[in-house]
C-alpha positions as CSV (number, residue, x, y, z in Angstrom):
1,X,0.3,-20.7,-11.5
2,X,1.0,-17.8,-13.9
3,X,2.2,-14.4,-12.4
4,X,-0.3,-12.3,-12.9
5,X,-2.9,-15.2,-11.3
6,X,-0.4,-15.2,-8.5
7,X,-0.6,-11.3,-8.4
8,X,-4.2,-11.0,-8.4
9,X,-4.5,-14.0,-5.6
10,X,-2.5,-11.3,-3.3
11,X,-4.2,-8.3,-4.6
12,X,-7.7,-10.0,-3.8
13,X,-6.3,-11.0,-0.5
14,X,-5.9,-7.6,0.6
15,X,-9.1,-6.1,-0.9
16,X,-10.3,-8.9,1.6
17,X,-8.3,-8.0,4.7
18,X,-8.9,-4.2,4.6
19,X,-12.1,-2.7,6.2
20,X,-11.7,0.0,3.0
21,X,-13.0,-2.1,0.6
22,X,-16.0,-3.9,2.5
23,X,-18.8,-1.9,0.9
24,X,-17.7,-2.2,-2.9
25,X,-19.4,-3.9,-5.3
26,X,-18.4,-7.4,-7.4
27,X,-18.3,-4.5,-10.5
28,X,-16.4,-2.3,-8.6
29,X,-14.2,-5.1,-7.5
30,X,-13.2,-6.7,-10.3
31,X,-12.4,-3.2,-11.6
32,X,-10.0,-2.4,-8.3
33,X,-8.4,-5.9,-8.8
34,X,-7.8,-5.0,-12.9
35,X,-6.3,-1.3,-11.7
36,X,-3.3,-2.7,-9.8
37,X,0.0,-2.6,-11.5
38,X,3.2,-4.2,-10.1
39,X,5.7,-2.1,-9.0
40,X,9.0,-3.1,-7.8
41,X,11.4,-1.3,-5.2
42,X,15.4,-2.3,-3.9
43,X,16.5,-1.6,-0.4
44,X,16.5,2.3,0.2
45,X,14.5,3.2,-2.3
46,X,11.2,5.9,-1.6
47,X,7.9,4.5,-2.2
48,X,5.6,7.7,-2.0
49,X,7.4,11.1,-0.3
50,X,5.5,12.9,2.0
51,X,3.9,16.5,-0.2
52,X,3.5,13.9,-3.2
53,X,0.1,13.5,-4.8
54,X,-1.4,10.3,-3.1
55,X,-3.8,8.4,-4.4
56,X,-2.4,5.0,-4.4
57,X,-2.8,1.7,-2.3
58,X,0.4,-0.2,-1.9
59,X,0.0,-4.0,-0.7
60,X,3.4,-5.1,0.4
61,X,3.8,-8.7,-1.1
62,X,7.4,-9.5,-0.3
63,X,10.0,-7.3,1.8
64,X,9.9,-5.1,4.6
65,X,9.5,-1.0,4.7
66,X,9.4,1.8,7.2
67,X,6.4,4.7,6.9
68,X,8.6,8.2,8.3
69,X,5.7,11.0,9.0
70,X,6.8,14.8,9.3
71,X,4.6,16.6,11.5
72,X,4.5,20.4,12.5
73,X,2.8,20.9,15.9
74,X,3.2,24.4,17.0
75,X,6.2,24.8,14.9
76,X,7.8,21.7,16.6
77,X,8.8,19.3,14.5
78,X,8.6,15.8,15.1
79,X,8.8,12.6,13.3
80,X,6.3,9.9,13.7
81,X,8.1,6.8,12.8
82,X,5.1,3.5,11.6
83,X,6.5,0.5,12.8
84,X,8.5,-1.7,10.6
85,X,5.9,-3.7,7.8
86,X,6.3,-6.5,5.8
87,X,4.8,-9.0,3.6
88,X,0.8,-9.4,3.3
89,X,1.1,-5.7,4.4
90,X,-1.0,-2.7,2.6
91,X,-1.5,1.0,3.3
92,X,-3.1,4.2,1.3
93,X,-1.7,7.5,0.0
């Protein structure tokens, strides 16, 4: 199968998996599934930093990654840590 079939097979697998997409329409669909672009990333390297514009949606399709959250609660701060991901993964910034 070509790479970009095989890309759009995973992209149209997480459309399917994620309540954020139920309501959209075939139009709409095919649209989202054309707007994905492939992006690659090595061991250590940042995805999206927390402050940066987001208005992405990754879908993990190989690999693991960490999501680090800086919060300020009372002027405490903490660190929410998300559990490790991996592949067949997908979350929104």
């Amino acid at each position: 199968m070509h790479t970009r079939a095989l890309q759009r097979a995973s992209i149209e697998a997480a459309l399917q998996a994620n309540f954020l997409f139920d309501n959209v329409t075939q139009v709409q669909h095919d649209i989202l599934l054309d707007a994905f672009q492939n992006m690659k990333v090595s061991a250590g390297d940042y995805v999206i930093k927390e402050g940066d514009r987001g208005n992405c949606f990754y879908i993990i399709d190989t690999g693991v990654f960490e999501v680090y959250i800086y919060m300020c609660v009372y002027l405490d701060m903490s660190t929410f840590h998300e559990p490790t991901h991996s592949s067949s993964s997908s979350f929104a910034f």
